[in-house]
Structures are given as structure tokens and as C-alpha cells.
NUKOLVEX-236912 format. One record per residue (C-alpha): residue in three letters; x, y negated, z. Coordinates in steps of 0.25 Angstrom, whole numbers, padded with zeros to 4 digits, always signed. Example, Ala and Ser with C-alpha at 12.3 -4.5 7.8 and 13.67 -1.06 7.14 Angstrom:
REM residues 2
ALA+0049+0018+0031;SER+0055+0004+0029;
This chain:
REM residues 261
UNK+0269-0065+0699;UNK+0263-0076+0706;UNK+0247-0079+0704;UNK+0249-0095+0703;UNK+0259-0102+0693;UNK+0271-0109+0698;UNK+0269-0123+0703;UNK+0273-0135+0696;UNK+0273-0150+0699;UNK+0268-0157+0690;UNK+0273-0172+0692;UNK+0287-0165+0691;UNK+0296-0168+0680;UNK+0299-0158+0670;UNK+0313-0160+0676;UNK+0309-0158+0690;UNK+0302-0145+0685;UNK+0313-0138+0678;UNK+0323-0137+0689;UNK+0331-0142+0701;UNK+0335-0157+0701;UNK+0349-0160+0692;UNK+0353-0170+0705;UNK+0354-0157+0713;UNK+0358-0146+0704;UNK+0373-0145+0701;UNK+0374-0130+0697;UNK+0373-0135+0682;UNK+0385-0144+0683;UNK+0398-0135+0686;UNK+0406-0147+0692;UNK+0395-0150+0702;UNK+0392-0135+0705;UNK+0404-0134+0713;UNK+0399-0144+0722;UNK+0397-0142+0737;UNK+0383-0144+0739;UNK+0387-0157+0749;UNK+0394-0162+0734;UNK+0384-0159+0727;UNK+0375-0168+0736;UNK+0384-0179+0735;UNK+0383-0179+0720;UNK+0368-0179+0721;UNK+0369-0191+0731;UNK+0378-0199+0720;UNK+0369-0196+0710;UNK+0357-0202+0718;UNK+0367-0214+0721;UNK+0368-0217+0706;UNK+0353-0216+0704;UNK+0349-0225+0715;UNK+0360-0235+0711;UNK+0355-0235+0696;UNK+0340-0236+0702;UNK+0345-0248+0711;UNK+0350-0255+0699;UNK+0340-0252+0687;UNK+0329-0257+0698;UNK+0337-0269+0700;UNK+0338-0273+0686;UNK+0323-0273+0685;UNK+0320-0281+0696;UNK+0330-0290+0691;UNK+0324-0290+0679;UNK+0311-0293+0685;UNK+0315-0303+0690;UNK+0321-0310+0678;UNK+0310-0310+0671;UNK+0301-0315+0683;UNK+0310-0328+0682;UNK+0309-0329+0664;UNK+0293-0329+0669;UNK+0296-0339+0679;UNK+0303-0347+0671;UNK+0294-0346+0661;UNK+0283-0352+0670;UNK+0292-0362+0674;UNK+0293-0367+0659;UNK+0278-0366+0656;UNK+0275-0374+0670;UNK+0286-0385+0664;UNK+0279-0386+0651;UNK+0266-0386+0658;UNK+0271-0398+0665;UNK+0275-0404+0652;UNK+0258-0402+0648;UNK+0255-0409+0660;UNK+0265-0421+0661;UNK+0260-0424+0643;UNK+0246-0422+0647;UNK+0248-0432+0659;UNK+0254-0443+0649;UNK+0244-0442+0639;UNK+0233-0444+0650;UNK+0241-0457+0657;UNK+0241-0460+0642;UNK+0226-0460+0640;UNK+0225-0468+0653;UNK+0233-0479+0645;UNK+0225-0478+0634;UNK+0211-0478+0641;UNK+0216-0492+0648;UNK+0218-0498+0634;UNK+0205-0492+0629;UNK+0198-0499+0643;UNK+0205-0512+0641;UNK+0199-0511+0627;UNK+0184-0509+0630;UNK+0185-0520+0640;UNK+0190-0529+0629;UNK+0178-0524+0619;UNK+0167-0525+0630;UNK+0169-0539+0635;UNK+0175-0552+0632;UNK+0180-0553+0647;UNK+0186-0539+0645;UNK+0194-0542+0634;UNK+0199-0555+0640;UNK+0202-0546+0654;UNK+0210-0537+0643;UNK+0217-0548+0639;UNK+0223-0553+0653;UNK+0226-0540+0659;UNK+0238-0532+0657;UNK+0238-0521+0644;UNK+0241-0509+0649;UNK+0255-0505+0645;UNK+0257-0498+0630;UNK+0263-0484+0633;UNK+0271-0479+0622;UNK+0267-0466+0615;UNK+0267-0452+0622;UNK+0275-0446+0613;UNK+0286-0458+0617;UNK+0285-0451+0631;UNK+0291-0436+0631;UNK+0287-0429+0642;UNK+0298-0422+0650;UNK+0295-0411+0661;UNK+0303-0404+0667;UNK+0294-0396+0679;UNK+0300-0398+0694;UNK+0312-0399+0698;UNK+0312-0383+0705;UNK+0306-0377+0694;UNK+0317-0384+0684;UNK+0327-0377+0693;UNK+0323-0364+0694;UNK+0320-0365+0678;UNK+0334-0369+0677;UNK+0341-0356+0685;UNK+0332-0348+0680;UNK+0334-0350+0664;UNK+0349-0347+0667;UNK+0345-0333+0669;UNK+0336-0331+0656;UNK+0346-0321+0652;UNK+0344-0312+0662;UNK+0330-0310+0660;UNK+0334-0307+0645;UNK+0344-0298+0649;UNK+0335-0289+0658;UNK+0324-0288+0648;UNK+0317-0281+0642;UNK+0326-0271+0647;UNK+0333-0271+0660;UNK+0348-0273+0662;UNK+0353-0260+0663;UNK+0368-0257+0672;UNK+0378-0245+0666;UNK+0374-0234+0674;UNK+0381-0223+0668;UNK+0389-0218+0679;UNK+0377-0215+0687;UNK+0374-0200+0688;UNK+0379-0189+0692;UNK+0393-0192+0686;UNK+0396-0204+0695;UNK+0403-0202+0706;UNK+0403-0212+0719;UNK+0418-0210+0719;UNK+0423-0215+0706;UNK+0432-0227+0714;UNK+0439-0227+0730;UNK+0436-0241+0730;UNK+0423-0248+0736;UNK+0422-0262+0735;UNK+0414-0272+0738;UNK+0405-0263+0746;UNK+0400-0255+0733;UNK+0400-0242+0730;UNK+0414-0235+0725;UNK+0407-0228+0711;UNK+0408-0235+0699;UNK+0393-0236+0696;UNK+0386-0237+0708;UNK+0395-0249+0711;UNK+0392-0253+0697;UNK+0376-0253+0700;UNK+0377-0257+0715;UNK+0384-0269+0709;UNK+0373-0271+0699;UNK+0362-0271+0709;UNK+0369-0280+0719;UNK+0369-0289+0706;UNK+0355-0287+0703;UNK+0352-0290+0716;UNK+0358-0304+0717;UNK+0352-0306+0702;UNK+0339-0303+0709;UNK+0341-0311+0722;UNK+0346-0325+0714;UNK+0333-0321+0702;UNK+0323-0321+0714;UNK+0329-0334+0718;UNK+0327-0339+0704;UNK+0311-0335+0703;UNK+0309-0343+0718;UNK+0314-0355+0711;UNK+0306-0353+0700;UNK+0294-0349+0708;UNK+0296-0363+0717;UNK+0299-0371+0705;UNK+0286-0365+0697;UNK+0279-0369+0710;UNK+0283-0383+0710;UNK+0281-0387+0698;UNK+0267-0380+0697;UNK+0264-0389+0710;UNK+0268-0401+0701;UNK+0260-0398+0691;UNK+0248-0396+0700;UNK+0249-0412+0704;UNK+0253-0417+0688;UNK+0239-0408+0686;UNK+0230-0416+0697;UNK+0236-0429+0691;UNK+0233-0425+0678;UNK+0220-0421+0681;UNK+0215-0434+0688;UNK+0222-0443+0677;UNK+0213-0434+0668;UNK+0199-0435+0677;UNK+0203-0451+0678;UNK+0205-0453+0662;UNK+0191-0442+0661;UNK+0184-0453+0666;UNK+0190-0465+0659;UNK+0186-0460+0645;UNK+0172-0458+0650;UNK+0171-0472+0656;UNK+0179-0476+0643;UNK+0169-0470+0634;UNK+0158-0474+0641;UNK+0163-0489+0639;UNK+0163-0487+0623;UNK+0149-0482+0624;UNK+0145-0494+0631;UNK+0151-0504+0620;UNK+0143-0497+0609;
């Protein structure tokens, strides 16, 4: 009897631990124990066919999942930046309309503090009346890019609902160790002859052209965001300086009601 206990690997799975691997062992199965052992190598290589196919697809359903839902972000974005604009473009008219009520409130002080003003008043030009704001719906619609890429991408809303919360999931019940790579005489189309692994090589050269024409939605919407952050950079300088201009006509304006008191 031996002095030290028997060694064990502890990251092992119990599996691992209990005996030889079942992708290697046919003695259990009585149709496979008669193999050759070159057979019996075969079938092993068909299994780890299957399995590298089924990984292959799984592992392009998330990806294209991934990606679906990068672009329901993106075109979220997109819509929050549009309504953002739409903030920017109401808040623009009601300072251009402050402008036109601070040139009515000027003409009127004139006329208060002077004759001579008043009769200046009288003479010049009235500013023309603007009709109320609310006569004036404001309509954005965000650049022209971003509007394209919003457009394609909305048509493939459904995909995004159809990936999640749980990935789209292919018929893989013929993989294993019952599927044989000779189930038909026939290779077409440069795919495989077995039934399933055609099936999944099909599936993931579809989900590869999915991924392919998805990425080329996210660069248009990433261009489009771009542009119309870019335009909303300029409509917030010009908003800033109409607002720095009217700060300091309400102070000079005040300043001149002071004075008549």
C-alpha cells in the first residue's frame, strides 16, 4: 500500500474524474464497438465537426445580436439628438422674438423721454408685428445623413426584437454523435453533403451577410450622428451670441427705466 494518497486534479470536473472521455470510448456502445479503430476515429472527427459548426453559429447569433442592439442605441441617440434640435430651433425663436419685443420696448422709452423722440417714433418705420409663437410650429428633422441612416435602420427594429432577450436559436438536433456526414450523394453549392451541417453552414453564411450589411448600418449612423452633432455645435454658438447680445440689451434697457424715475 502506498504511503501518499492517490492524486487528484482539483479544477477537474467531476466528469473528467470518473472516467475516460465518452468522445473516445465506444466499448459501451455495441454498434460502435465493432469499429476499426481508423472508424472509430472518424466518428470522433464527425462529432467534433458538429460541435465546431453549432459553436460557429451560436457565436454568430450573439455577435449579430450585439450588433442589433448597438444600432436600437444608435437610433435611439439619433432620436434624442433630433429632439434636441427641436429644444434649440424653439429656444432660437423665442430669443429672435424677445429681440422684437426689446425694439418695441426701446422705441417706447424714446417716446417717453423726449418730445423729439416721440416725433423720431413717429417718422421712422414700426418694426413689423410678428404673429404669435404658437402660430409658428417648429419642424426638425436633424440632417439630411442622419435622417437616412434613421430611416434604414427603423426597418430592422424587428430584428433587434427578435434577438432579445434571448438569442435566435437554429435546429440543431441532428448534431451529435448520431449525425452522419453522409446522409446525401449530393454537394451543392460548395456546402457540405450532411443535412445539418449544411443547414448551420448556411445559417452562418447568413449571419455573416446580416453582420456585414448591420455594420454598414452603424457607419451610417455613426456619420450621420456626427453630422448633425456638428450642426448643432454652430445653431449653439449662434444661440449663444444672440443670447450674450440680448443679456446686454435688458441691462441697458433697465438701466434706461431707472433713469426716467
Amino acid at each position: 500500500m502506498s504511503a501518499y494518497p492517490k492524486s487528484t486534479n482539483p479544477f477537474a470536473d467531476d466528469e473528467e474524474s470518473t472516467g475516460p472521455s465518452r468522445g473516445f470510448n465506444f466499448d459501451d456502445d455495441p454498434e460502435e464497438s465493432s469499429l476499426s479503430p481508423a472508424e472509430r476515429r472518424q466518428k470522433q472527427l464527425q462529432r467534433e465537426v458538429m460541435h465546431t459548426a453549432k459553436s460557429a453559429v451560436d457565436s454568430s447569433n450573439r455577435s449579430l445580436a450585439h450588433i442589433y442592439e448597438s444600432e436600437k442605441v444608435g437610433t435611439e441617440t439619433a432620436e434624442e439628438l433630433v429632439r434636441q434640435g427641436e429644444a434649440l430651433n424653439r429656444t432660437e425663436r423665442m430669443i429672435d422674438n424677445m429681440e422684437h419685443d426689446m425694439r418695441t420696448s426701446q422705441r417706447h422709452i424714446n417716446s417717453i423721454k423726449s418730445v423729439w423722440g416721440g416725433l423720431v417714433n413717429y417718422f421712422k418705420a414700426k418694426p413689423e408685428a410678428k404673429p404669435p409663437q404658437e402660430d409658428q410650429p417648429v419642424s426638425y428633422n436633424g440632417s439630411s445623413s442622419l435622417q437616412n441612416a434613421l430611416s434604414e435602420s427603423r426597418k430592422h427594429e424587428g430584428k433587434y426584437q427578435a434577438s432579445h432577450p434571448n438569442l435566435r436559436k437554429m435546429d440543431t438536433s441532428g448534431f451529435g454523435a448520431s449525425a452522419s456526414l453522409e446522409n446525401e450523394p449530393s454537394n451543392q453549392n460548395g456546402y457540405p453533403r450532411n443535412t445539418q451541417l449544411r443547414t448551420a453552414h448556411q445559417q452562418l453564411d447568413q449571419n455573416l451577410d446580416e453582420m456585414s450589411l448591420g455594420l454598414g448600418r452603424l457607419k451610417n449612423l455613426g456619420l450621420g450622428l456626427q453630422s448633425e452633432i456638428e450642426n448643432q455645435d454652430v445653431s449653439l454658438d449662434r444661440l449663444l451670441n444672440k443670447v450674450d447680445s440680448m443679456d446686454g440689451k435688458i441691462s441697458s434697457t433697465n438701466q434706461q427705466l431707472k433713469n426716467l424715475k
